[in-house]
N, C-alpha and C positions, 0 to 999 in steps of 0.2 A: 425762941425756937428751941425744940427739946435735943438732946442730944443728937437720936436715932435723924432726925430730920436735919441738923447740921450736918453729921457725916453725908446721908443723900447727895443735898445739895453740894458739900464740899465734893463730892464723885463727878458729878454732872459737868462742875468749873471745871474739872481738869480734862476731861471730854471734851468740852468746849474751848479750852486751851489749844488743845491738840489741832481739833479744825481750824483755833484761831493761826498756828504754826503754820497750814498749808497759805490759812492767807496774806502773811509774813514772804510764805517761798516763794509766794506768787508774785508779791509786791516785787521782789528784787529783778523777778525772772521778767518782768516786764520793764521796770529800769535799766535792766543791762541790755538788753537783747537788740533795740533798735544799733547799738554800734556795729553788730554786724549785719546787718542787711540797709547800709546808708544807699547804696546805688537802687536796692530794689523800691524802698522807700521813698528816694528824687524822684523815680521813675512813677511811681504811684500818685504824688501829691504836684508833679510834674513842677515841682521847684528846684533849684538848685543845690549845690553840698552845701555851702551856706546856709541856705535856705532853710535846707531840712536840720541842721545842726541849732537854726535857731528854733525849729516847733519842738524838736526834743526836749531845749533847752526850757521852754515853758512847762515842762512838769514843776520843778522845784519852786513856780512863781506860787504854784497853791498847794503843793505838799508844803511849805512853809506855815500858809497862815491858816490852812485845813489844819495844821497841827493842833493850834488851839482851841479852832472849834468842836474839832474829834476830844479830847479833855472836855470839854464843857457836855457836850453830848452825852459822854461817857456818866459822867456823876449826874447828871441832868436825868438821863432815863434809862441809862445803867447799859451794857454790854448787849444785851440780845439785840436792838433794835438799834445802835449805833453799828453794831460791826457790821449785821447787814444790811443796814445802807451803804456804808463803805466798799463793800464785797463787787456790791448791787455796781456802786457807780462806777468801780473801778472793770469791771464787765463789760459794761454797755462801752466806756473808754478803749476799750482794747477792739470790742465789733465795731466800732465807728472806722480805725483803721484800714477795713474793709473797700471804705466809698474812696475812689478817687478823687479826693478834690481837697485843695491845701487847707479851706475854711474844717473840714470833717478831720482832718490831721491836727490842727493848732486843737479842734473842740478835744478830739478824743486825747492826746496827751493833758490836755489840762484838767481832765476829768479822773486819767490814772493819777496823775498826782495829787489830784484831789483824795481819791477814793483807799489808795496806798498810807496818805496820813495816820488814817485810821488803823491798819492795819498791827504795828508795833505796839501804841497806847493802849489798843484794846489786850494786847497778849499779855501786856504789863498784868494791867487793869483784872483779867483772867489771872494771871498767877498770885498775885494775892490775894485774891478769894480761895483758892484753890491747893495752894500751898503754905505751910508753916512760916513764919520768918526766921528760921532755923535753915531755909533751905529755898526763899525765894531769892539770891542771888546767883545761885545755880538754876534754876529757873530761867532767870531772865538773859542770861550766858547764853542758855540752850534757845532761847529763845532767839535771840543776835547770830546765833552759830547757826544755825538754818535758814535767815536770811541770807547771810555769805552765801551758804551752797545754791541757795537760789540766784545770787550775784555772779555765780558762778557757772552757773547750767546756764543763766542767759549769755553766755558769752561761749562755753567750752562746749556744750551741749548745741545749742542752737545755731553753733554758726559753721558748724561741718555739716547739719543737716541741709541749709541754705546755697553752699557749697554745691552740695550733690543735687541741687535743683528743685528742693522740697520749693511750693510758693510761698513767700511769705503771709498770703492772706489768710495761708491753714494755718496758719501757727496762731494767728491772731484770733481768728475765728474760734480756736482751742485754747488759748486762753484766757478767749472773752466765758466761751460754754461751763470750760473747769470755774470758774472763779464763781460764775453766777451758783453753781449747783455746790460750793463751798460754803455761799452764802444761806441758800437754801439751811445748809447744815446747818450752820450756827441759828437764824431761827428756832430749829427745831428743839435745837440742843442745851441753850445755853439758859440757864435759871432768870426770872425773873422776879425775886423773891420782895413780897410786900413789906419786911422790913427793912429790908435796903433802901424800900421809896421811900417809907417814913423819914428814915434818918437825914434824909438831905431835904425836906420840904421847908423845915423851916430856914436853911440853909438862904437855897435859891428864890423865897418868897420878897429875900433881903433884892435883888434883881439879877438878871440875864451872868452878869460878869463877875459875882460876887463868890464863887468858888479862886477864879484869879487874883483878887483881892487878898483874901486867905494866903495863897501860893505866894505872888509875888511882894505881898509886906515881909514875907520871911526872908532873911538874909541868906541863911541857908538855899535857898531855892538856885537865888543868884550865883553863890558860890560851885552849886551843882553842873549847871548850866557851862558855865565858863572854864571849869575844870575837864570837863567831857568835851567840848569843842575846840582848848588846845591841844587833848590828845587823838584827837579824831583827825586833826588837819592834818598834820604832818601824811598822814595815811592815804586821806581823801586827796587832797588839796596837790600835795606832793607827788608820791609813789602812783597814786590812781589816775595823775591827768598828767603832771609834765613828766613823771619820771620815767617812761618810755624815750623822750628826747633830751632828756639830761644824760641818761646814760650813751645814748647813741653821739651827741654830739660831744659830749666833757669825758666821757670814759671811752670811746672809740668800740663801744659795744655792735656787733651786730646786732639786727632790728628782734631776730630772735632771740637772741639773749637776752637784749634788754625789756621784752616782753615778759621773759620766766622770769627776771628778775623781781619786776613790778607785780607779776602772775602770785608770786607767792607772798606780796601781803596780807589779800583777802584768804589765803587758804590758811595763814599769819593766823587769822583773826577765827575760823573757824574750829581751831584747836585752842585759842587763849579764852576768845569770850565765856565758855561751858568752863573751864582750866581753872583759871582765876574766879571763877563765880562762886565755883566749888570749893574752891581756897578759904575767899573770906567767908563760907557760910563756915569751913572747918572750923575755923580757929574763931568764928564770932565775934570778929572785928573788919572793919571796912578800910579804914583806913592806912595800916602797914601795906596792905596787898594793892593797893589805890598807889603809894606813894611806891612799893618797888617795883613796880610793873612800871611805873611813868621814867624810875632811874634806871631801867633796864631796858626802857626804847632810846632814854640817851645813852647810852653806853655801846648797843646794836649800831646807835645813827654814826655815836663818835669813832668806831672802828671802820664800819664804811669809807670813812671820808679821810680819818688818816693812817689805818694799818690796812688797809684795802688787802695785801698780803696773806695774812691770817686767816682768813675763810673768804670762799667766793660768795659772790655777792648775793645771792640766791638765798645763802645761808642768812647772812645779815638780813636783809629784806625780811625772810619768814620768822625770822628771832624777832622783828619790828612787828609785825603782824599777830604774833605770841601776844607779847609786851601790851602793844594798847590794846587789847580784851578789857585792859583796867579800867578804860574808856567808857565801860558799860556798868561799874561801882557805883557811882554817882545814879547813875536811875535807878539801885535800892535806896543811895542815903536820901534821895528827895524826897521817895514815897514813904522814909522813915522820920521823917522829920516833917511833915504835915500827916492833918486829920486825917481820919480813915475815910469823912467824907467828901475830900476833892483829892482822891488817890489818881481819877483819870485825870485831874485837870494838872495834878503834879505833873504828870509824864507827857501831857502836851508841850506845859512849861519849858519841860528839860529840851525836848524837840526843838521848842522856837528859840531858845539860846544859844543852845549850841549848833543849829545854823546858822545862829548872825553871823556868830564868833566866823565860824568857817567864812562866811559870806567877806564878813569883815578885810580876813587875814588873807582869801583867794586875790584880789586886785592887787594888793600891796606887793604878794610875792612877785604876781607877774612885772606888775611897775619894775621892781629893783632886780628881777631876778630872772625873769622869762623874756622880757625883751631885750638885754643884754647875750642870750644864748647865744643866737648864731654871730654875735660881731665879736666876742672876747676871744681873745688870743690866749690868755693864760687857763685853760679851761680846764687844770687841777684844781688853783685856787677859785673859780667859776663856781666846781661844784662842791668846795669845804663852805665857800663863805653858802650858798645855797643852804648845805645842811644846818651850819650853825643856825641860820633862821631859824627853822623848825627845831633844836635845839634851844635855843633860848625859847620859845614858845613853851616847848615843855617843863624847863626847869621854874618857867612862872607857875605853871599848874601846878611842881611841886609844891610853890610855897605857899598859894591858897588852900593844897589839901591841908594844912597845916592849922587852916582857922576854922575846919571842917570841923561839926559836931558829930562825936564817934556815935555811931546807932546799932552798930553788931548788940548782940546779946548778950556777949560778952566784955563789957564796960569796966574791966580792972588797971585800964590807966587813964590819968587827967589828961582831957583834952583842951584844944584853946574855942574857945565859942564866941561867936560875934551874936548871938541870942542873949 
């Protein structure tokens, strides 16, 4: 490909970037949004709070293992024709909504979770075609940092509307019609260049699974994966589901405060992810920015819990939300450390590990730490030993970045390499 026709197409990625970003916003905006409208929802699918807390809960059964089919998709037939299928299913998921009846509820969530998978791998996926490696971890920041605001409009946006007696079925209906005609977009938009087929043919002629192959023989990969999902829990796992009733119950928080508190992780996350991204593209190294972002959410967590004093917690929270942005390093060192031809299947990768991890680390806490809540009497220590968990979680991730292979650009210290 001659010069003049690489810049083209490099123009067109980032285009297609940018639609792939609404379908990012959308992904979130449909992941948060059901917690505020759970009564109009039971009422709809005429199940129970339970009930309906469990069809929710089936999104993550197949944004999980969608993850690594969206990777394979990805480097299989490249970007235009993966995302809009994803766009596609995750549309028709949100109008199923629509039909009263619990079977249409469990289908259409498990089909946004499906169709959502795609949506992040593809944007990766788009930014390095599209952008330098000079400046795709600022990329992929910005990329994570419009998800949040999306994570964010589905809860702060949508749920005053619902409030004021908007029905829930418009919203759905709207963000079944946005997402489809996003999809449309990227069709139209996004390159499907015949040397990019070539390069993987003889790849995948090896079989179906054999970009995963590739991806998970690399130690690296594993490293990536496990590094990103202990900083991610502490966030998700913690501050996003129980830390609403740690603070109300262990810190005598009212329910509004300990909502802004918890409030201002994701908002944490939509100034660190772009922050830090843009950090390590500065300085051309992954790894310092990986390692002090991960000692500055413990540092955040360890003030929290024993100089509680020194700043309100709000503050501490949104310093934690900064902090693991660093969360998001690891999905440039994967796609830097495999082939340029399983770059989607890399970022599927990093998805289905560091949900285990999270999966993993979710039961455990409650086991030791969430069903102890309401009966502990000492419920200062309750909530240090609480943190410390997520605190030793983190300072494990330090010591893996440590065996990480450096891939910034700028490569002027020895690193420890398990390759």
């Amino acid at each position: 490909m001659d010069s003049s026709k690489k810049s083209s197409a490099t123009k067109y990625y980032v285009i297609a970037w940018v639609f792939g970003l609404l379908f990012y916003f959308l992904d979130y905006v449909v992941r948060a949004a059901p917690a505020v409208m759970i009564p109009q929802l039971s009422a709809v699918f005429n199940v129970s709070t339970i009930g309906l807390v469990s069809i929710i809960g089936t999104y993550y059964y197949t944004y999980s293992t969608c993850s690594l089919i969206a990777g394979i998709a990805l480097d299989r037939f490249g970007a235009k024709y993966s995302l809009f299928a994803g766009a596609v299913i995750l549309g028709i998921g949100c109008l199923l909504f629509m039909i009263s009846s619990e079977f249409a509820g469990n289908t259409g969530r498990l089909l946004q979770g499906a169709g959502c998978a795609f949506a992040f791998p593809g944007c990766v996926y788009l930014a390095t075609k599209g952008f330098s490696p000079k400046s795709l971890a600022t990329a992929i920041g910005f990329t994570q940092c419009l998800g949040m605001l999306g994570g964010s409009a589905g809860q702060f946006v949508v749920g005053p509307l619902i409030e004021k007696g908007v029905d829930q079925k418009l919203f759905w209906i709207g963000a079944g019609i946005l997402t489809i005609l996003v999809a449309i977009g990227l069709l139209l938009i996004t390159p499907n260049p015949k040397e990019e087929q070539k390069s993987t043919k003889e790849l995948h002629a090896k079989g179906f699974l054999s970009p995963y192959k590739v991806v998970f023989s690399n130690p690296q990969s594993w490293l990536c994966g496990v590094i990103s999902g202990l900083l991610f829990a502490p966030t998700t796992i913690f501050a996003m589901t129980w830390g609403v009733a740690f603070f109300q119950q262990d810190r005598s928080f009212s329910f509004h405060d300990a909502t802004v508190a918890c409030a201002m992780v994701p908002m944490g996350w939509v100034f660190g992810c772009p922050l830090l991204g843009y950090l390590t593209d500065k300085i051309g190294r992954r790894k310092p920015v990986l390692i002090g972002g991960a000692v500055l959410m413990i540092l955040s967590l360890a003030q929290l819990l024993l100089l509680p004093a020194i700043a309100p917690a709000y503050v501490s929270t949104f310093l934690l939300g900064v902090a693991s942005g660093a969360a998001m390093i690891p999905y440039s060192v994967i796609k830097e450390s495999n082939p340029d031809h399983v770059k989607g299947s890399a970022t599927g990768a990093i998805n289905f590990i560091t949900f285990s991890v999270t999966t993993l680390l979710s039961p455990l806490f409650s086991h030791f730490f969430g069903k102890t809540l309401a009966e502990t009497t000492d419920k200062a220590g309750h909530f240090q030993f609480a943190g410390f968990f997520w605190i030793g979680g983190i300072a494990i991730a330090v010591v893996v970045s440590l065996l990480l292979k450096e891939t910034g650009t700028n490569k002027t210290l020895k690193t420890v390499s398990v390759v």
